[in-house]
C-alpha atoms as a printed R data frame, in Angstrom:
    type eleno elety resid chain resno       x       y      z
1   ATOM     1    CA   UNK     A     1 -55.565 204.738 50.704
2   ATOM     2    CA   UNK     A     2 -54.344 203.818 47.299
3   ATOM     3    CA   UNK     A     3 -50.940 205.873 46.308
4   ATOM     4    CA   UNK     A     4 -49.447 205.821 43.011
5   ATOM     5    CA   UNK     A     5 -45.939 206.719 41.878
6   ATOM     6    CA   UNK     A     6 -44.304 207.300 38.514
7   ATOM     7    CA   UNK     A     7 -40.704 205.954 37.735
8   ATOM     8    CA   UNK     A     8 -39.054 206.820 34.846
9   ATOM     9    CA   UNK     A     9 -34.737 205.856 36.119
10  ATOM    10    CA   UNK     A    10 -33.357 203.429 38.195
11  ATOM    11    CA   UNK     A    11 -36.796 202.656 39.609
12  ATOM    12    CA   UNK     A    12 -37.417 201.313 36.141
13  ATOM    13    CA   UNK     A    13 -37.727 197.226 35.834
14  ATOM    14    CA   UNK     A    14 -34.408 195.727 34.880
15  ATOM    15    CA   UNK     A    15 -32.326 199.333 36.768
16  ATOM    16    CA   UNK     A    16 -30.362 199.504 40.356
17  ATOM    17    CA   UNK     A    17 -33.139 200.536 42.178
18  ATOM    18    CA   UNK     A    18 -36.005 198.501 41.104
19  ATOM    19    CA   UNK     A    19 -36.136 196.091 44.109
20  ATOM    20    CA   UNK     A    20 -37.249 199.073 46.343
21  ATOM    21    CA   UNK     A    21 -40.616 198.170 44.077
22  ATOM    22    CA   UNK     A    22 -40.647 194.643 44.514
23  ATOM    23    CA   UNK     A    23 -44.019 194.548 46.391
24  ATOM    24    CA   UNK     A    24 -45.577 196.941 44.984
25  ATOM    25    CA   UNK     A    25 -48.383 196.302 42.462
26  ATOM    26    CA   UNK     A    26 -47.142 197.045 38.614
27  ATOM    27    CA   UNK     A    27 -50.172 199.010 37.420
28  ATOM    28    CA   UNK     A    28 -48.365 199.744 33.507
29  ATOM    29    CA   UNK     A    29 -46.466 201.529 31.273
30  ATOM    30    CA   UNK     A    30 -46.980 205.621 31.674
31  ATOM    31    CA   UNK     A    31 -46.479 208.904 30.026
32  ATOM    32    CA   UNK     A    32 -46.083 212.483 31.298
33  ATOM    33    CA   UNK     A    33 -46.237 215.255 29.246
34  ATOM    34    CA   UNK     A    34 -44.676 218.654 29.800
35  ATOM    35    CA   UNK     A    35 -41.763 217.433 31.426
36  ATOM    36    CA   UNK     A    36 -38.284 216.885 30.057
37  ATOM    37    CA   UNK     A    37 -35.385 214.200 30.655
38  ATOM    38    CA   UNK     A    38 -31.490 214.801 30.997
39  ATOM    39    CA   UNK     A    39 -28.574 213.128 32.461
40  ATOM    40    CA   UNK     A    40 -26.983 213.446 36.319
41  ATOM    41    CA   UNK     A    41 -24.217 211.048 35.570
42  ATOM    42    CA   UNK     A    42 -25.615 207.910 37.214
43  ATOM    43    CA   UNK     A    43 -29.457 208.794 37.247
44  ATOM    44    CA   UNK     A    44 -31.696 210.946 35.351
45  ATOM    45    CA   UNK     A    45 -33.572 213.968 36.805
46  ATOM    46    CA   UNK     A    46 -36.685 215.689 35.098
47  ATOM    47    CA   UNK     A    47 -38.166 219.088 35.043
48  ATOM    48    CA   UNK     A    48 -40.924 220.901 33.226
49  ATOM    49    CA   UNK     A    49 -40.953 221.402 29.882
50  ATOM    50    CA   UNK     A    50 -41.543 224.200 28.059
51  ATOM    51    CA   UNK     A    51 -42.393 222.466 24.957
52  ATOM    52    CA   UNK     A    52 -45.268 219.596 24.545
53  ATOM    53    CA   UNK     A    53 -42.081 216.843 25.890
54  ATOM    54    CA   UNK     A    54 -43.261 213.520 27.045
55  ATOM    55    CA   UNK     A    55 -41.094 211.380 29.456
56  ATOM    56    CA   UNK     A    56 -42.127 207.257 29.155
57  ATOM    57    CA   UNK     A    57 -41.927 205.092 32.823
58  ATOM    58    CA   UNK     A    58 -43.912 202.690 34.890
59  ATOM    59    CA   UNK     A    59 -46.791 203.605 37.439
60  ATOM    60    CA   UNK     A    60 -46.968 201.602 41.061
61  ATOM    61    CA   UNK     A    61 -49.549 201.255 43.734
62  ATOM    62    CA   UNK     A    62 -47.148 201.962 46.883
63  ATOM    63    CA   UNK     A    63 -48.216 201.578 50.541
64  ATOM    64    CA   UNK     A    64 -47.318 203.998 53.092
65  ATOM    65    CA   UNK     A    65 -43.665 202.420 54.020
66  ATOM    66    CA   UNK     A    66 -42.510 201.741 50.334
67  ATOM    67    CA   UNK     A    67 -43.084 205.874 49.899
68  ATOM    68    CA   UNK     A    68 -40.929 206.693 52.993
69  ATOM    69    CA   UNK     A    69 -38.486 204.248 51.279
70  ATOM    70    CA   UNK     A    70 -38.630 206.597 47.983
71  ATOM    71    CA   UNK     A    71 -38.420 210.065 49.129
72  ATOM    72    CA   UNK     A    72 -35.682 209.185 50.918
73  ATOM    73    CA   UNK     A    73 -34.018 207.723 48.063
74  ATOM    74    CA   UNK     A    74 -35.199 210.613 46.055
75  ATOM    75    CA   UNK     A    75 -34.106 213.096 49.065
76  ATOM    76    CA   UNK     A    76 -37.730 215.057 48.904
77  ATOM    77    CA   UNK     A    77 -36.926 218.761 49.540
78  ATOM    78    CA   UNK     A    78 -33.559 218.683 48.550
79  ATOM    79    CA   UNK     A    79 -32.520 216.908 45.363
80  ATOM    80    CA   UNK     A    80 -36.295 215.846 44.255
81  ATOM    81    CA   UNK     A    81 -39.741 217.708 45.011
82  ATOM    82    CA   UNK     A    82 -42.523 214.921 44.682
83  ATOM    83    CA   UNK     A    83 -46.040 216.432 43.087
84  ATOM    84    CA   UNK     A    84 -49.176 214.870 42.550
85  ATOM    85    CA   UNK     A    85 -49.746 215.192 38.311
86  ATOM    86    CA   UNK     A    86 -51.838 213.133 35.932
87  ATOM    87    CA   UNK     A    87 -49.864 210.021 33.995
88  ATOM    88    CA   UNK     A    88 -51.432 208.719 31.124
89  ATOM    89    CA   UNK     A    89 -51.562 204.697 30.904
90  ATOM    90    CA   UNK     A    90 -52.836 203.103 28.113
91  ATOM    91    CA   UNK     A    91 -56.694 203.185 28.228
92  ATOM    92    CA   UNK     A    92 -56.902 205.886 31.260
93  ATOM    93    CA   UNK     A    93 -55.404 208.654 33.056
94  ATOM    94    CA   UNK     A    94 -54.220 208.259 36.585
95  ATOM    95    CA   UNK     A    95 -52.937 210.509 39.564
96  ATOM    96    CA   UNK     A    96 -49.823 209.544 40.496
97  ATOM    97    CA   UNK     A    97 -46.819 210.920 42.469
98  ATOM    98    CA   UNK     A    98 -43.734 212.131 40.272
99  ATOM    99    CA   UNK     A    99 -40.385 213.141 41.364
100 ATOM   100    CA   UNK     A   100 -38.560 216.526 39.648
101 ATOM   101    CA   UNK     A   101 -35.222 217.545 40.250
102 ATOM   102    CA   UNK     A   102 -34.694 220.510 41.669
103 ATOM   103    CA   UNK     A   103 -31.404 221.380 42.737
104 ATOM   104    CA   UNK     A   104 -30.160 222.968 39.106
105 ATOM   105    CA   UNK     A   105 -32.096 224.407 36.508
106 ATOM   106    CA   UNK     A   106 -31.823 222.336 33.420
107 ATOM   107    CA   UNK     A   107 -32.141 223.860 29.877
108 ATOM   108    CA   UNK     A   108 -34.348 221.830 27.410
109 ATOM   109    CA   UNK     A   109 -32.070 221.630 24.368
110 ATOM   110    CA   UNK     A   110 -34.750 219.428 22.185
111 ATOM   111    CA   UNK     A   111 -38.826 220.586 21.442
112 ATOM   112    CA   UNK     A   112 -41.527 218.304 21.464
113 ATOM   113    CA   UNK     A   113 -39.498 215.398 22.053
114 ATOM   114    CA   UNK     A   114 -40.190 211.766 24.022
115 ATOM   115    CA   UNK     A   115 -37.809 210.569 26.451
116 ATOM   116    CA   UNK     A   116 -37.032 207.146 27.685
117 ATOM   117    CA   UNK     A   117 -34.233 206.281 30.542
């Protein structure tokens, strides 16, 4: 079964994190909307927006192993919840696995804005 996952930190190509990826298929560049973007020192963390906000990552196909790998990283349940959401790629819309922080409640300072890590 084909899983997908959006990155939009140090999963990114180029950041920390990325080789956790490194055989997983790149499938392209991604957009969420209605989710917002803000800084936990060394990584970012997102949560839903209340505005139309659009955070810009990368979608993978993952197998089963490479996904254990990332909700640990991510610590599912306690930092990150992981939900199944819609990503928009450049000629289609995908599902794909997204990770939201959840151990704070972040204020969205800007409206309608795009973010980028």
């Amino acid at each position: 079964m084909k899983q997908y996952v959006f990155v939009y930190g140090t999963l990114l190509k180029g950041k920390r994190n990325h080789h956790i990826l490194s055989n997983s298929k790149f499938i392209g560049k991604g957009t969420i909307s209605g989710y917002f973007m803000f800084n936990l020192g060394t990584y970012p963390g997102i949560q839903k927006s209340k505005h139309d906000s659009k955070v810009i990552g990368e979608v993978y196909e993952v197998d089963e192993t490479t996904m254990k790998v990332l909700d640990e990283l991510e610590e599912v349940g306690y930092l990150y919840n992981k939900e199944l959401i819609g990503v928009n790629l450049e000629n289609n819309t995908i599902k794909a696995y997204v990770y939201e922080y959840i151990l704070k409640e972040f204020v969205e300072e800007d409206t309608q804005k795009t973010y980028k890590y």
